[in-house]
C-alpha positions in Angstrom: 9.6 6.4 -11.3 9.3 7.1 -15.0 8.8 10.6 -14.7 11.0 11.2 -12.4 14.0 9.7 -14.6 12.6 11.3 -17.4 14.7 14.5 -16.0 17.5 15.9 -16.3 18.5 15.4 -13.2 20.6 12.4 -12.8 19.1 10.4 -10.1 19.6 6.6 -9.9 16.8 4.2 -9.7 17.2 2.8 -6.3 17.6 6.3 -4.9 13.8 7.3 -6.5 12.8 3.8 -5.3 13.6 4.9 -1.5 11.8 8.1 -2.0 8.7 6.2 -3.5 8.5 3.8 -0.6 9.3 6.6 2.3 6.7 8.7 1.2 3.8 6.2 0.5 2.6 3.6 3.4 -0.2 2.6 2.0 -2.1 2.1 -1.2 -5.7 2.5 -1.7 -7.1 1.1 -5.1 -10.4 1.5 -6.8 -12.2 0.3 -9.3 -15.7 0.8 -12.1 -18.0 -2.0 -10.9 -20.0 -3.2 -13.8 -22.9 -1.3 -12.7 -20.3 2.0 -13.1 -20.5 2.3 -9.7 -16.5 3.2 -8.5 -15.9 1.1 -5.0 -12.8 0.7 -3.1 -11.3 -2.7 -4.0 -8.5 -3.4 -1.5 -6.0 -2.0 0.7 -2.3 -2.7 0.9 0.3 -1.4 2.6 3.9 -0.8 1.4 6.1 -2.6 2.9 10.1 -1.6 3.1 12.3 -3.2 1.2 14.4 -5.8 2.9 18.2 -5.9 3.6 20.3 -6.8 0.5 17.5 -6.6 -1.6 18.2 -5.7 -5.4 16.9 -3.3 -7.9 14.6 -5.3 -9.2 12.6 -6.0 -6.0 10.8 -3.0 -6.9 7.7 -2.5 -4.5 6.5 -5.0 -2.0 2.4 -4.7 -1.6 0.9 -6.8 1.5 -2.9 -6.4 1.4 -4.9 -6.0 4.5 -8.5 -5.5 3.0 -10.0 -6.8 -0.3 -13.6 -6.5 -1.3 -15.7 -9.3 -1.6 -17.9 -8.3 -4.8 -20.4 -11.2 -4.3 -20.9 -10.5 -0.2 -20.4 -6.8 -0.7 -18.2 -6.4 2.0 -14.5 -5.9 2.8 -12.5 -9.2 4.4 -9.2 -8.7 6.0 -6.1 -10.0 5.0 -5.7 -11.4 8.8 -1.8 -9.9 9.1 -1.7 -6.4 11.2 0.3 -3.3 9.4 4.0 -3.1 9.9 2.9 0.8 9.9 0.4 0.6 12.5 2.1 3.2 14.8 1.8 6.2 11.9 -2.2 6.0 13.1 -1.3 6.0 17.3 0.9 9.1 16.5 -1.6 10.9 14.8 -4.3 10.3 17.3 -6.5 7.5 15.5 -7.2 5.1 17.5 -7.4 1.5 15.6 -8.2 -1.8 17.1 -6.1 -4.6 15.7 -9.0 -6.8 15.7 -10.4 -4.9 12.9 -7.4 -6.4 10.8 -8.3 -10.1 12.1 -11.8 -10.8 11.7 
């Protein structure tokens, strides 16, 4: 967002707002473990702005996957991707139990 109003192209924010969120489904974040190993810390997916929503609703993140630091694994959010069909499309097949267990 800031760099793209940071032109000099006049662009208002709720127009670079729908850009953001049609070009980005989901968000993958890392992070330096203590022991400066870098792991993958969760997994959220972008969700689309509801009707009548304002500008300042911003970004909606709805995690499906965090990482448990003590267990060393990755737990699901329990809630399948609004998005799930971008993966059918593209040949990748993904089993919705993989979301609830």
């Amino acid at each position: 967002e800031t760099m793209t109003l940071m032109t000099d192209i006049d662009i208002p924010l709720n127009a670079v707002r729908e850009q953001i969120k049609s070009a980005i489904h989901y968000v993958i974040q890392q992070e330096r473990l203590a022991t400066g190993e870098r792991k993958i810390v969760a997994i959220s997916e972008m969700l689309a702005r509801q009707p009548g929503a304002g500008l300042a609703s911003g970004y909606t993140l709805r995690p499906l996957f965090s990482y448990d630091k003590i267990k060393k694994i990755f737990t699901p959010a329990r809630v399948l991707p609004e998005r799930l069909t971008i993966f059918e499309q593209a040949g990748v097949v993904v089993q919705p139990d993989w979301f609830m267990n």
